[in-house]
C-alpha positions as CSV (number, residue, x, y, z in Angstrom):
1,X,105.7,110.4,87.8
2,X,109.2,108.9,86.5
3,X,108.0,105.5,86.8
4,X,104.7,106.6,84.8
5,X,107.6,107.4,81.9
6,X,110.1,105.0,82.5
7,X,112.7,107.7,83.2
8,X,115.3,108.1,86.1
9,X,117.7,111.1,87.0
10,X,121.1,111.0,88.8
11,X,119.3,113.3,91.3
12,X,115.8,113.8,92.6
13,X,113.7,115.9,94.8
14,X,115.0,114.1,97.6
15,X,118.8,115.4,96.7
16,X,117.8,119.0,96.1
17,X,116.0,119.1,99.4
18,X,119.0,117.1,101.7
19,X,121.7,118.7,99.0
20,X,120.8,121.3,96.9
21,X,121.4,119.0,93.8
22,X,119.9,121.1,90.6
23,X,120.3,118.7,87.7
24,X,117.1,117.2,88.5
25,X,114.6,118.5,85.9
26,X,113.9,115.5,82.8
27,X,112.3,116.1,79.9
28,X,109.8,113.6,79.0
29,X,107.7,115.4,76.3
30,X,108.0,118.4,74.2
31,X,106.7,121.0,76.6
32,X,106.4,118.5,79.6
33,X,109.8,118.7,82.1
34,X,109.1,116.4,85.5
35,X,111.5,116.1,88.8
36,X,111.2,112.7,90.6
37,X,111.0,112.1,93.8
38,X,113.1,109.7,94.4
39,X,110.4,108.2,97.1
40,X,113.2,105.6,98.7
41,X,115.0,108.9,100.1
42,X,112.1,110.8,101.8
43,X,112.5,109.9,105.0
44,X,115.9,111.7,104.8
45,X,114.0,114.6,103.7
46,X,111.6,114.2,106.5
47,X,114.6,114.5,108.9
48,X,116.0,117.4,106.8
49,X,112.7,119.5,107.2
50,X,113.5,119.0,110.8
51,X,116.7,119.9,111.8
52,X,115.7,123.1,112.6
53,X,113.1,125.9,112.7
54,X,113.9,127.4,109.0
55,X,113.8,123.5,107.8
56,X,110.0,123.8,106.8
57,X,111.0,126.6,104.4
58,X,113.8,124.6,102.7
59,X,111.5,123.5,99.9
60,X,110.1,126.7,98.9
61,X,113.9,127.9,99.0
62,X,116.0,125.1,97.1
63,X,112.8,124.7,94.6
64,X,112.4,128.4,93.7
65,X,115.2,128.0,91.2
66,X,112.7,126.7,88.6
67,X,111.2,130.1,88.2
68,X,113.4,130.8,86.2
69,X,112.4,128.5,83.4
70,X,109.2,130.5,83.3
71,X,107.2,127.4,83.3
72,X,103.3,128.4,82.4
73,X,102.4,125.8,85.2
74,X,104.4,123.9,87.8
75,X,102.4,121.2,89.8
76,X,103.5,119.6,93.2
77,X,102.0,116.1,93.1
78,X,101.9,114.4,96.3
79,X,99.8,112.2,98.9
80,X,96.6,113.7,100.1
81,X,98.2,113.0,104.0
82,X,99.4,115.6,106.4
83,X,103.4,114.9,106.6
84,X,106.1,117.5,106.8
85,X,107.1,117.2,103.5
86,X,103.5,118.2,102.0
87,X,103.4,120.9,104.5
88,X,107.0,122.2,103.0
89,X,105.7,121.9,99.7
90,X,102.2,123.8,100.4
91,X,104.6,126.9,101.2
92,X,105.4,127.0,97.8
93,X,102.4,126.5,96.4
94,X,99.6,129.2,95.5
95,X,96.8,127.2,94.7
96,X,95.0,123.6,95.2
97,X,94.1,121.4,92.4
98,X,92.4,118.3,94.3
99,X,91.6,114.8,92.7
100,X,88.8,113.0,94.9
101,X,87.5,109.7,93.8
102,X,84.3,108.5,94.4
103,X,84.2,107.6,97.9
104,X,83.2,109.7,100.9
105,X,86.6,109.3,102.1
106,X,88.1,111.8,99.3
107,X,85.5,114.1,100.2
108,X,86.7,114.1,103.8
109,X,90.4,113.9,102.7
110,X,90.0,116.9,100.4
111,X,88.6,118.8,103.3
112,X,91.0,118.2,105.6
113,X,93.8,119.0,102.8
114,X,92.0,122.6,102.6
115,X,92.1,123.3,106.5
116,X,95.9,122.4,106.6
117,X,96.4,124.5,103.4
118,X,94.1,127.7,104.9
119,X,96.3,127.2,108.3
120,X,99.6,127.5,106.8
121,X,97.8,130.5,104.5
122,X,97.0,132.1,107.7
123,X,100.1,131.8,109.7
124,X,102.2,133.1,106.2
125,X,99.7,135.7,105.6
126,X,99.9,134.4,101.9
127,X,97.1,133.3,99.8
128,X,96.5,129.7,99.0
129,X,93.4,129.5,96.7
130,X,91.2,126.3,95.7
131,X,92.3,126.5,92.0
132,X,90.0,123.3,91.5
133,X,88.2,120.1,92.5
134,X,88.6,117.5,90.0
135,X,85.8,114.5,90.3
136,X,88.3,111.5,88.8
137,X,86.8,107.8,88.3
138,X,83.5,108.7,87.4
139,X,80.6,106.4,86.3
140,X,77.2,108.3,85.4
141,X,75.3,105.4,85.8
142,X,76.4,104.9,89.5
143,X,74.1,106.2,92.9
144,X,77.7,106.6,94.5
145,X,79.1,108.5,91.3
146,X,76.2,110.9,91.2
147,X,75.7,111.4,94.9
148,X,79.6,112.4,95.2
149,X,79.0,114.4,92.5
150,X,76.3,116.3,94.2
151,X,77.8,116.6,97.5
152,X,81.4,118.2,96.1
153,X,79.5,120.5,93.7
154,X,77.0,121.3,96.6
155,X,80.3,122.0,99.2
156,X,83.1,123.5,96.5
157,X,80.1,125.2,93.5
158,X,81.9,126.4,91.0
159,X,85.6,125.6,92.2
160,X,84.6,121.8,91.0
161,X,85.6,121.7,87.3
162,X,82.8,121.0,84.8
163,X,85.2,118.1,83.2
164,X,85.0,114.8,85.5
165,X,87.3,112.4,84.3
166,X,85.2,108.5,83.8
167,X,86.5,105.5,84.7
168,X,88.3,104.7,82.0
169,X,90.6,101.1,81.6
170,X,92.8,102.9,78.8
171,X,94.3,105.3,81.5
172,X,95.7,102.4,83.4
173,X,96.7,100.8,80.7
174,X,98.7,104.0,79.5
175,X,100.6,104.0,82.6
176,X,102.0,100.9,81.8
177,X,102.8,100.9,78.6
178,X,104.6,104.2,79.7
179,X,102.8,106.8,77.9
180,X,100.3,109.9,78.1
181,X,96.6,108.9,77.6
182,X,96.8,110.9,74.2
183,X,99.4,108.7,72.9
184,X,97.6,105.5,73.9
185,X,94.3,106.0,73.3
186,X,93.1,109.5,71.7
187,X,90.1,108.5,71.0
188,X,89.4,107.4,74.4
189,X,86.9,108.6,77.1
190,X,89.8,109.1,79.2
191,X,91.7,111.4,76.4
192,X,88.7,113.3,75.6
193,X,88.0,113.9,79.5
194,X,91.9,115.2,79.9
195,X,91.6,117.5,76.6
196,X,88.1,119.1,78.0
197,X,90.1,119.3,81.6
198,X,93.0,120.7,79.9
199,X,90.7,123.6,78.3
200,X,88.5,124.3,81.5
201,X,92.1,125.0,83.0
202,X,93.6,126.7,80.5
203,X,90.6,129.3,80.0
204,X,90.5,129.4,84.0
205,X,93.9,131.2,84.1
């Protein structure tokens, strides 16, 4: 996410986790604060989370400061693979937002993700809902698209957002020009399928 905005911090997730750094939150946008990971250091992070039995729980504890900033919504983006660290960070969570592509794999992935979130639920006797399923790189005119489609809406019903975001060139091309999809292009497929996202989510709340 700081590379998406061309933005570094002194300190990153990885240095609150290993040091309890707090001067990681950036602004990048009016209304839009981020935290990077600083990805180089997560393997000491990994070894953190492991030092002992309470290591797990370190993320929930050395993140939980952010609450007060009374933030209307605070995501956790990270890889759709079992590691410690996603585990840690599940703890904090309350809810799943999950991306799949089109691609039978995503399906599978985003299953799995739910059975690791539900057993961590379980054995925390906390809830960890399905907030949504987001169907990303969509094409309407493709078997695939449309048979992906079918399946999620078939397994997830009405967790799966009505908004599905298109394949869209302008989103990649916003990345690199370091800037939000509304800023790029806002007239854009991609725009308009983030803006009727954005308003799905918001009226979901």
């Amino acid at each position: 996410m700081g590379g998406h905005f061309n933005v570094a911090s002194e300190h990153t997730l990885s240095d609150l986790l290993t040091e309890g750094f707090k001067d990681v939150i950036i602004e990048v946008r009016l209304g839009l604060d981020i935290i990077t990971s600083g990805r180089k250091r997560l393997y000491d992070v990994q070894r953190e989370l492991t030092k002992d039995d309470f290591g797990i729980f370190k993320f929930e504890e050395r993140i939980s400061f952010i609450k007060d900033f009374e933030y209307d919504f605070v995501f956790c983006d990270f890889s759709p693979t079992d590691t410690l660290i996603n585990r840690a960070a599940l703890i904090f969570c309350d809810s799943l937002l999950i991306p799949i592509n089109i691609g039978i794999d995503s399906i599978v992935g985003a299953d799995r993700y739910i059975e690791v979130s539900r057993d961590i639920a379980n054995k925390l006797k906390k809830p960890i809902d399905i907030f949504g399923v987001l169907i990303n790189l969509y094409e309407k005119n493709t078997i695939l698209s449309r048979e992906i489609e079918s399946v999620a809406r078939e397994k997830w019903g009405p967790k799966v957002f009505k908004a599905m975001i298109r394949k869209n060139v302008s989103i990649g091309e916003a990345r690199i020009k370091n800037q939000t999809i509304f800023e790029y292009a806002p007239r854009s497929n991609g725009s308009q399928d983030f803006e009727t996202l954005t308003g799905e989510i918001l009226n979901a709340r």
